[in-house]
C-alpha positions as CSV (number, residue, x, y, z in Angstrom):
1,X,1.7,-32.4,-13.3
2,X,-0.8,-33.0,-10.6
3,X,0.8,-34.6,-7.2
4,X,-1.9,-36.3,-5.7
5,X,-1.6,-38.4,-2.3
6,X,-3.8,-40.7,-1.3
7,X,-5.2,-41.8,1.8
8,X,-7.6,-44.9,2.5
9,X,-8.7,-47.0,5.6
10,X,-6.3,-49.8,4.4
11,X,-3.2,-50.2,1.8
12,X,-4.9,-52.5,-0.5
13,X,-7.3,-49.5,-1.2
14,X,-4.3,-46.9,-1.7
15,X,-3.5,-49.4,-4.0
16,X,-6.5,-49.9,-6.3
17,X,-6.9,-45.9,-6.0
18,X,-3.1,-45.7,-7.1
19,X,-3.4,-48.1,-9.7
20,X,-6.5,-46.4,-11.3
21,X,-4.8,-42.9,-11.1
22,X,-1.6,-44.4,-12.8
23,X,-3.9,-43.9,-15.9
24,X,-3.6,-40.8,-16.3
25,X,-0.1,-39.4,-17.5
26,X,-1.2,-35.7,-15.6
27,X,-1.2,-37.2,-12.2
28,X,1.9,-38.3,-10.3
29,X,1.2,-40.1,-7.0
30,X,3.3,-39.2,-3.6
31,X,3.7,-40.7,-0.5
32,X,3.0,-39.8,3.0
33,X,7.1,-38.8,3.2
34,X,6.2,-36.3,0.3
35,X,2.8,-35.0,2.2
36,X,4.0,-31.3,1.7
37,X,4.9,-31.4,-1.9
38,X,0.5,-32.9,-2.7
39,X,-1.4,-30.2,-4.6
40,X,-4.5,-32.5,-3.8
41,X,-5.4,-34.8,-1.1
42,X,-7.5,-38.1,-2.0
43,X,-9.4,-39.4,1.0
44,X,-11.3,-42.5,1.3
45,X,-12.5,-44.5,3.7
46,X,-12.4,-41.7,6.3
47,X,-9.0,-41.8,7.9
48,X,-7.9,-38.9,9.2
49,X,-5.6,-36.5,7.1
50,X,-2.2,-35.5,7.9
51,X,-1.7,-32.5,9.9
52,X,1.3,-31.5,7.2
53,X,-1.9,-31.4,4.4
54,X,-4.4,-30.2,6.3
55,X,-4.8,-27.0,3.9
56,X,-4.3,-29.2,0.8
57,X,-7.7,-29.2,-1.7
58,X,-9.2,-31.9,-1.0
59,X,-11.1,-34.8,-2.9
60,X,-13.4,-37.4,-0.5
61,X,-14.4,-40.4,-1.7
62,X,-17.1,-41.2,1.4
63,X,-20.6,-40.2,0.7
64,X,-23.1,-38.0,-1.9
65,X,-23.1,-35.2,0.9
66,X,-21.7,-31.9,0.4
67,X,-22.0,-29.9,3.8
68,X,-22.0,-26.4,3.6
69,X,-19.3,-26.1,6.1
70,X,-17.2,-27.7,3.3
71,X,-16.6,-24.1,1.7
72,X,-15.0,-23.5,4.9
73,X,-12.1,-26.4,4.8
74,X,-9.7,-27.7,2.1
75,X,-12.6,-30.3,1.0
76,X,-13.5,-29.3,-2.9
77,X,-15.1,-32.5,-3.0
78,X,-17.2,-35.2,-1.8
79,X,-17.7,-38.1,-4.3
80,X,-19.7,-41.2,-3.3
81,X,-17.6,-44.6,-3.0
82,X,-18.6,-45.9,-6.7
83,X,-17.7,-42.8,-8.6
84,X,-16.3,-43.4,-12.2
85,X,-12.9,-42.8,-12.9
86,X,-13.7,-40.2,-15.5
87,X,-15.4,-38.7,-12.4
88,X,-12.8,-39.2,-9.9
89,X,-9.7,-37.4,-12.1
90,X,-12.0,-34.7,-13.0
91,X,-12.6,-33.8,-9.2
92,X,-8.4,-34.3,-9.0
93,X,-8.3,-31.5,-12.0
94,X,-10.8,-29.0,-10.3
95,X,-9.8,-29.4,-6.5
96,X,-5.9,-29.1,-8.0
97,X,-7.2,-25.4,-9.4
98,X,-9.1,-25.0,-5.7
99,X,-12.5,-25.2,-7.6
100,X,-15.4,-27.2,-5.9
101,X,-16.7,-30.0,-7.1
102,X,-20.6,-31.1,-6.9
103,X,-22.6,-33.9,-7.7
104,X,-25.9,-33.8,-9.4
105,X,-28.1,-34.7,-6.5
106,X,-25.3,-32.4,-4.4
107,X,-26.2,-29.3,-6.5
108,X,-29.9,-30.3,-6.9
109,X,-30.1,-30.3,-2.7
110,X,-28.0,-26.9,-2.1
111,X,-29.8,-25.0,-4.5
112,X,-33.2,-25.9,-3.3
113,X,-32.0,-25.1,-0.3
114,X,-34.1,-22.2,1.3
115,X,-31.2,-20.1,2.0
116,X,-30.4,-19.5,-1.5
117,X,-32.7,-16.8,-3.1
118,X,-34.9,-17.7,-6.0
119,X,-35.8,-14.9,-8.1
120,X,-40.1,-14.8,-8.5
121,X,-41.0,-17.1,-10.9
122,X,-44.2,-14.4,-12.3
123,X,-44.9,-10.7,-10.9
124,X,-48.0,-10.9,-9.4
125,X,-48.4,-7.7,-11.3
126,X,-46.7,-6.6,-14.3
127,X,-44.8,-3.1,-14.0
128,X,-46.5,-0.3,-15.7
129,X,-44.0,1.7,-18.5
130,X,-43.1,4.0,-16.2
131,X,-42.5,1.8,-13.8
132,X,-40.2,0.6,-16.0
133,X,-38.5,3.8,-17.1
134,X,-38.0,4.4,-12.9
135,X,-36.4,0.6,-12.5
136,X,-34.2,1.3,-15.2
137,X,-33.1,4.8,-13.8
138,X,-32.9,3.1,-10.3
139,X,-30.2,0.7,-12.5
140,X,-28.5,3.6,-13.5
141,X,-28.2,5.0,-10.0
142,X,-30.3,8.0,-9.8
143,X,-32.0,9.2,-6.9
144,X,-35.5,9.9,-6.3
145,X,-34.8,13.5,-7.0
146,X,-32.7,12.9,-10.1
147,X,-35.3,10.3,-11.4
148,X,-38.1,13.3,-10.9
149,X,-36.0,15.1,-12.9
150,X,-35.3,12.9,-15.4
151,X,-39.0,12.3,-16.2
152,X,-40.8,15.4,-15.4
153,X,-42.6,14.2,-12.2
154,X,-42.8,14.8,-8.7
155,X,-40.2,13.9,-6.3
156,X,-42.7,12.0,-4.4
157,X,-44.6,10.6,-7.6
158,X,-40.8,9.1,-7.9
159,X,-40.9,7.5,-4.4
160,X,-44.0,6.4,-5.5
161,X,-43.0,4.5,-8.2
162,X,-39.9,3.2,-6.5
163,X,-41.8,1.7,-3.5
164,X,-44.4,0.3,-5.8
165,X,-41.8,-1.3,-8.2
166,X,-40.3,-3.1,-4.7
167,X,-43.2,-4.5,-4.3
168,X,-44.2,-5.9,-7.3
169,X,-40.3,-7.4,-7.2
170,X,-40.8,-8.7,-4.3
171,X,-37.3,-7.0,-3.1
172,X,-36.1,-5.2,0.0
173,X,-33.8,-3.0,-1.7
174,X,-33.3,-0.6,-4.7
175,X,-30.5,-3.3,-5.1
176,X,-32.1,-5.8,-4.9
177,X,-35.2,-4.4,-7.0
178,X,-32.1,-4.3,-10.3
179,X,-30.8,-7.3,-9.4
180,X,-34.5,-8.9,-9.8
181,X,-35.4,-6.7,-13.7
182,X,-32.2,-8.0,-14.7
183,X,-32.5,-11.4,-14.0
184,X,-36.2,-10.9,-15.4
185,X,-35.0,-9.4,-18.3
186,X,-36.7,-5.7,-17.6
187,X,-33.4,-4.0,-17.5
188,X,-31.3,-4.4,-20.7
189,X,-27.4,-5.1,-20.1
């Protein structure tokens, strides 16, 4: 059983949001006197939560924009005023289990966002096979020296290789060079 409580700019909307939630046999709706006891806060209309459920997950019924500074607070999400039902009590569910909620447009917007990297759509270059061979012994968390080894080649024909295949990744790091092949599909998992 979910304990939800709800909290809108005027009573007639705790209401309607009440009456709508009633619905659903999961959901059992509390009262301000019962604050503590809400797994989930609804909020509409922007009024102000309680200071009693300020760390309660938290569903808002406001707008279509999820702010990055969300993932810092109790909101898990932001729904805009005409959400569905079906919408609204699956938010309930997920914020209920503390997991964030997003919209379509919300998701489309924070993962275009420039701050989130995007692998390389192409190589400019495709990696030669032993350029391969060194990515995947790179995966496997060899040295330079071990990789020489491992293929019969100079130490620096290694760190060759290695600073070549960063480039052609388009990566900073030997971590980042294996996190690229894999999502490329170069390095088996």
């Amino acid at each position: 059983m979910i304990r939800v409580l709800i909290l809108a700019a005027s009573e007639a909307e705790e209401s309607a949001l009440a009456s709508l939630l009633a619905e659903d046999d999961g959901l059992e709706i509390v009262d301000a006197n019962e604050a503590r006891s809400a797994d989930v806060l609804l909020l509409s209309g922007g009024r102000l939560p309680l200071a009693s459920v300020a760390t309660v997950p938290t569903v808002i019924l406001t707008g279509d924009v999820f702010e990055p500074s969300d993932y810092r607070t109790s909101v898990r999400a932001r729904l805009p005023s005409n959400a569905t039902a079906a919408e609204l009590l699956a938010a309930i569910a997920a914020a209920a289990q503390n997991l964030v909620v997003l919209t379509q447009s919300q998701a489309d917007s924070l993962f275009a966002h420039p701050t989130v990297p995007q692998p390389p759509a192409n190589l400019v270059e495709e990696l030669t096979p032993r350029e391969l061979q060194v990515l995947r012994d790179v995966a496997e968390g060899l040295a330079n020296k071990e990789i020489a080894e491992h293929l019969h080649i100079s130490e620096h024909t290694a760190k060759f290789h290695v600073a070549s295949i960063l480039g052609k990744l388009h990566a900073a790091s030997r971590t980042e060079a294996v996190t690229q092949g894999i999502r490329l599909g170069l390095i088996p998992i």
